[in-house]
C-alpha positions in Angstrom: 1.5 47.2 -21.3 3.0 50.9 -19.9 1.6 52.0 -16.8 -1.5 54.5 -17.2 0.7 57.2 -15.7 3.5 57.2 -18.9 0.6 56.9 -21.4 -0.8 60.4 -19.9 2.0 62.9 -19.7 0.6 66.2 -19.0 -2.6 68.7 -19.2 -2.4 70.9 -22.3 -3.5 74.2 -20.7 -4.4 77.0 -22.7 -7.4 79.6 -23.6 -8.6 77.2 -26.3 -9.1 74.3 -24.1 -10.0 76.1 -21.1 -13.0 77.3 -23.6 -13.2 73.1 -24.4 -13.8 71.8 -20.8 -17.1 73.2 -20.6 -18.5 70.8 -23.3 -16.6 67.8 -21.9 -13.3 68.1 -23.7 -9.9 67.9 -22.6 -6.5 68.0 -24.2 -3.5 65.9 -23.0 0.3 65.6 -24.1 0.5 62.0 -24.6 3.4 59.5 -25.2 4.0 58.9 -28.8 3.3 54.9 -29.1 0.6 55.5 -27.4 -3.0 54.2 -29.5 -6.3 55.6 -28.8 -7.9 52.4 -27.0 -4.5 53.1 -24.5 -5.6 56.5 -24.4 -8.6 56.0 -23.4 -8.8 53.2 -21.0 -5.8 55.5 -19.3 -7.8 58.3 -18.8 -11.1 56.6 -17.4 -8.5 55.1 -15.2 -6.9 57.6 -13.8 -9.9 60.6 -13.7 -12.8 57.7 -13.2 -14.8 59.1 -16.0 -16.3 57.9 -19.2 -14.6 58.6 -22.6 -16.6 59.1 -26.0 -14.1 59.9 -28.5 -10.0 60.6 -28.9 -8.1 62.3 -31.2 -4.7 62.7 -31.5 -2.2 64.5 -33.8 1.8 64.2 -33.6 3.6 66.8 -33.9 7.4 66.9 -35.3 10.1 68.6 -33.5 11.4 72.2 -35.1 15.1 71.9 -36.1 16.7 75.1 -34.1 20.2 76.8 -34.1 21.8 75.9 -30.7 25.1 78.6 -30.3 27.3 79.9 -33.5 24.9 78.0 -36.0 24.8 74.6 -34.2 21.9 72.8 -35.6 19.8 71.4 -32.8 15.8 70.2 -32.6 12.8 70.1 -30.2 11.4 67.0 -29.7 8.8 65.0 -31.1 5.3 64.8 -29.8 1.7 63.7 -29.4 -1.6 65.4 -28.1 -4.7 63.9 -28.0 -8.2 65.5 -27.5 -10.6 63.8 -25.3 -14.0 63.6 -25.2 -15.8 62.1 -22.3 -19.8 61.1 -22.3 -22.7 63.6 -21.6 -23.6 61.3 -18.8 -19.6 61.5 -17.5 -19.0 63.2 -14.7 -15.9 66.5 -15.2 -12.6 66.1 -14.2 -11.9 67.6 -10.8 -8.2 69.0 -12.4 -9.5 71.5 -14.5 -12.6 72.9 -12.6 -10.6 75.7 -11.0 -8.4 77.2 -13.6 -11.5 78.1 -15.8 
């Protein structure tokens, strides 16, 4: 099993899930063999809260041109929406950047 702390790999942080945290959801870049039961049991882990529901989509890298024509991609990756429980407390994280 990976530690909690490569499942998780960043906050998502943007206007649209700024406007989420206020009913209880939260967006995450995740690692891409990561499941939804590892999702979850990683982020009641680490925030000590109570999940609901995930989500996740994967998203494929763009192919770029890198110098005179070079072909080139981004990477490949995975985000996941997470919804805690109405009886969940917030996560601390995002309280102040709303």
């Amino acid at each position: 099993m990976a530690n909690v702390y490569d499942i998780i790999i960043r906050p998502i942080i943007t206007e649209r899930s700024m406007e989420a945290t206020a009913d209880k959801k939260y967006v995450f870049e995740v690692a891409p063999t990561a499941g939804k039961i590892e999702i979850k049991n990683a982020v009641e882990q680490i925030f000590g809260v109570k999940v609901a529901k995930v989500n996740t989509i994967n998203y494929d890298g763009k192919t770029k041109r890198v110098g005179a024509g070079r072909p080139g991609a981004r990477k490949s990756w995975k985000k996941a929406y997470v919804q805690l429980t109405q009886d969940s407390k917030t996560i601390e994280f995002f309280e102040g950047m709303v």
